[in-house]
Backbone as CSV, one residue per row, in Angstrom:
resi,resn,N_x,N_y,N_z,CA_x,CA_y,CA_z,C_x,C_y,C_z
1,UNK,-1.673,-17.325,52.510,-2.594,-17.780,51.487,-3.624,-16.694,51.256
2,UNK,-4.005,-16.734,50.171,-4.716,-15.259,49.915,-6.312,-15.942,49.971
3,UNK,-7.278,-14.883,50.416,-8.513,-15.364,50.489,-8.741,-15.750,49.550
4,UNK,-9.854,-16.825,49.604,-10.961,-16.872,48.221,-10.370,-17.407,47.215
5,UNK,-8.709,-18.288,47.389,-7.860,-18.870,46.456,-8.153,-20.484,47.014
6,UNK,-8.427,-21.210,46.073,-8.414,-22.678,46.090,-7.369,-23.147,46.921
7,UNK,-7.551,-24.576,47.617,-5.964,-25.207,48.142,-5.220,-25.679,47.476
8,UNK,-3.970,-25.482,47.588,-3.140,-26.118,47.195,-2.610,-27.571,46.484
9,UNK,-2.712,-27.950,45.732,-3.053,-29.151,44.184,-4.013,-29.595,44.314
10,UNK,-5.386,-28.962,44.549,-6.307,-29.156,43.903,-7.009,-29.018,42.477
11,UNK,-7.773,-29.963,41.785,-7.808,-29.461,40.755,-8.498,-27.826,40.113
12,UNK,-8.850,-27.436,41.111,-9.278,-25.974,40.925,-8.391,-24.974,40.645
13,UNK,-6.916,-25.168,41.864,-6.009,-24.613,41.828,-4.986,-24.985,40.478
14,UNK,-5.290,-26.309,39.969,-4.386,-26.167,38.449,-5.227,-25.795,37.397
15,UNK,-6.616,-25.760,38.013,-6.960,-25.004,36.195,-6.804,-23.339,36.443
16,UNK,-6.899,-22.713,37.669,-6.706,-21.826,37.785,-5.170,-21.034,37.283
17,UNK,-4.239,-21.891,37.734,-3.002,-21.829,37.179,-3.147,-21.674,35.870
18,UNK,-3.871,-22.870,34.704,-3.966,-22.935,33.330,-4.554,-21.909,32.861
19,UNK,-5.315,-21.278,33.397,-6.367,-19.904,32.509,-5.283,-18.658,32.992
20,UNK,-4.430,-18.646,34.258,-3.744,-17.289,33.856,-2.393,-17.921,33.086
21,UNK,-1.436,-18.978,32.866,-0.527,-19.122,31.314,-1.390,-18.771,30.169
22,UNK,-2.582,-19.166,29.954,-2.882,-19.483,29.274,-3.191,-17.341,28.856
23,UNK,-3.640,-16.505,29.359,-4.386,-15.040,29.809,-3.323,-14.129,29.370
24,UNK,-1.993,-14.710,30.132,-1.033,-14.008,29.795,0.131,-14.325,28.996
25,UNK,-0.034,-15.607,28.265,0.669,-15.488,26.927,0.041,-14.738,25.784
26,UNK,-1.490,-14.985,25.908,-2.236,-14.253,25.001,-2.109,-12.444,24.966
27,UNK,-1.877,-12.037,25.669,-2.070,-10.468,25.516,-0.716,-10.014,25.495
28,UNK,0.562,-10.762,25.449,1.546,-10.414,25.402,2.613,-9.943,24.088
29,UNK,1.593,-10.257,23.151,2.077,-9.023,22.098,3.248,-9.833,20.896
30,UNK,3.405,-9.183,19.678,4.682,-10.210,19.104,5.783,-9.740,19.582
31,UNK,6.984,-10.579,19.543,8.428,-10.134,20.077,8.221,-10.190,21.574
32,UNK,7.360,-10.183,21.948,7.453,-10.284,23.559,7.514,-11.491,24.242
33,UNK,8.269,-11.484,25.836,8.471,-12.937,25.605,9.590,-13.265,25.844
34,UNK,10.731,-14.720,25.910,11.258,-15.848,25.400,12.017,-15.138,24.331
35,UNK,11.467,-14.796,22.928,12.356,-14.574,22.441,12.646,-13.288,22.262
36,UNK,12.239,-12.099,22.963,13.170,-10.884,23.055,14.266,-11.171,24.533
37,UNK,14.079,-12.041,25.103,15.095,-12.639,26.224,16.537,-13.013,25.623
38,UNK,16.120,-13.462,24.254,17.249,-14.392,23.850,18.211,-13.450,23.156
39,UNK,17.509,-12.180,22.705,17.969,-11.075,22.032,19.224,-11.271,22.759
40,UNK,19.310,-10.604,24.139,20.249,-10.167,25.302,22.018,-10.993,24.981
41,UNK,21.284,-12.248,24.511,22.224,-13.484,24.510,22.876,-13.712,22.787
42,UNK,22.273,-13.329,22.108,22.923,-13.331,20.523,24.497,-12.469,20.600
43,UNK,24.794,-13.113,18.999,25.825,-12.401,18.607,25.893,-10.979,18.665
44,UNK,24.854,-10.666,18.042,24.764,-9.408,17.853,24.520,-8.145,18.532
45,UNK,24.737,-8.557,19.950,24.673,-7.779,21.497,25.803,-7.014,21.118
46,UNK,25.656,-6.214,21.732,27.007,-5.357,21.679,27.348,-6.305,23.380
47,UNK,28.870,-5.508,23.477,29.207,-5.890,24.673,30.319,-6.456,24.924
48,UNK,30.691,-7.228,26.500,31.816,-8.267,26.572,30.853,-9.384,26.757
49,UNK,31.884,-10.453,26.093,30.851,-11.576,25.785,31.518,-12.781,27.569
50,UNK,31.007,-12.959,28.090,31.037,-14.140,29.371,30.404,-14.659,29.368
51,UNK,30.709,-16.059,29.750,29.810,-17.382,30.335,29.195,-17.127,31.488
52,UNK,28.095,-17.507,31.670,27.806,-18.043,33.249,29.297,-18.492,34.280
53,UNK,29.484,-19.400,33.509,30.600,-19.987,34.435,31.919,-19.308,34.919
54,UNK,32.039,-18.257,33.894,32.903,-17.449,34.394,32.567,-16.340,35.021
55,UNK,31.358,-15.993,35.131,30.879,-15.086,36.378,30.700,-15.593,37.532
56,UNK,29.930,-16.845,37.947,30.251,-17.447,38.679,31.649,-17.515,39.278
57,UNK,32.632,-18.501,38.615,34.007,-18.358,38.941,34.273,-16.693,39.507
58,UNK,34.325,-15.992,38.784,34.446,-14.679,39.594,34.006,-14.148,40.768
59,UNK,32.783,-14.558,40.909,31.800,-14.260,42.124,32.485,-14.509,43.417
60,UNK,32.948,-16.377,43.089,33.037,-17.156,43.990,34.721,-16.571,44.570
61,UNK,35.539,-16.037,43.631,37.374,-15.892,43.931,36.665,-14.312,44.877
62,UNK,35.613,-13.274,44.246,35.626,-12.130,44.821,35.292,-11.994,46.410
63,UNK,34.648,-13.070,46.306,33.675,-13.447,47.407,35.086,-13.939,48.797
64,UNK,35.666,-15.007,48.190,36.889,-15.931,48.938,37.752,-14.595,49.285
65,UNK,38.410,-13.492,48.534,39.225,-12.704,48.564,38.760,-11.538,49.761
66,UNK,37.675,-11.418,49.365,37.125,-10.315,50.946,36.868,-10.740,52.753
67,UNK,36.936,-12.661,51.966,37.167,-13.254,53.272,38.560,-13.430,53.789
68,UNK,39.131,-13.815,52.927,40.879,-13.528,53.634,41.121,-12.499,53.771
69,UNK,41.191,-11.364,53.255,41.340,-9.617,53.929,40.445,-9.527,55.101
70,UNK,39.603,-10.317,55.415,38.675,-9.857,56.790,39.699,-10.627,57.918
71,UNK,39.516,-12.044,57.673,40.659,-12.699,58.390,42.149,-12.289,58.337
72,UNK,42.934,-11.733,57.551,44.170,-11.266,57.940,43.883,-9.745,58.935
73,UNK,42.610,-9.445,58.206,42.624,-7.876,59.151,41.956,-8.146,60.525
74,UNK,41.368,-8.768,61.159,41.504,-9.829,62.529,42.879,-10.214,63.082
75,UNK,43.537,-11.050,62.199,44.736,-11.247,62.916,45.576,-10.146,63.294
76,UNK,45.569,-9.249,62.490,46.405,-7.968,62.046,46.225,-6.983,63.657
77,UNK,44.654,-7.275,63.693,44.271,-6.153,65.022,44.921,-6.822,66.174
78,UNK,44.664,-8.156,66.525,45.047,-8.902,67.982,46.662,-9.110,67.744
79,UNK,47.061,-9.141,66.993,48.807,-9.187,67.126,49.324,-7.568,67.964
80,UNK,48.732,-6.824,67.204,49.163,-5.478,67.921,48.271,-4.603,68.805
């Protein structure tokens, strides 16, 4: 906990919260933000286009696949 910071859900600590949303939406400029985030995600990205879900799915088969090569290469050592 950092000195000299209010406790934890007190109401000091949520207006404190409210004046920096509030500090740093303000100085953050147009286009900045939310919607230069969304840029990333339009049509008009260049790129290959994937879901979440299929990176995920990928993650999860890349992930499974380095575990069976660890386990066959275990078995592989104690057989011989």
């Amino acid at each position: 906990m950092v000195a000299g910071a209010p406790p934890r859900g007190s109401a000091a600590a949520a207006a404190s919260l409210r004046r920096r949303r509030n500090a740093g939406g303000a100085g953050a400029g147009a286009g900045a933000g939310a919607s230069s985030m969304l840029q990333f995600y339009t049509d008009d990205a260049p790129g290959l286009k994937i879901s979440p879900n299929t990176v995920l799915a990928m993650s999860i088969g890349f992930i499974a696949a380095v575990a069976i090569l660890h386990g066959i290469g275990k078995l592989y050592l104690t057989s011989h």
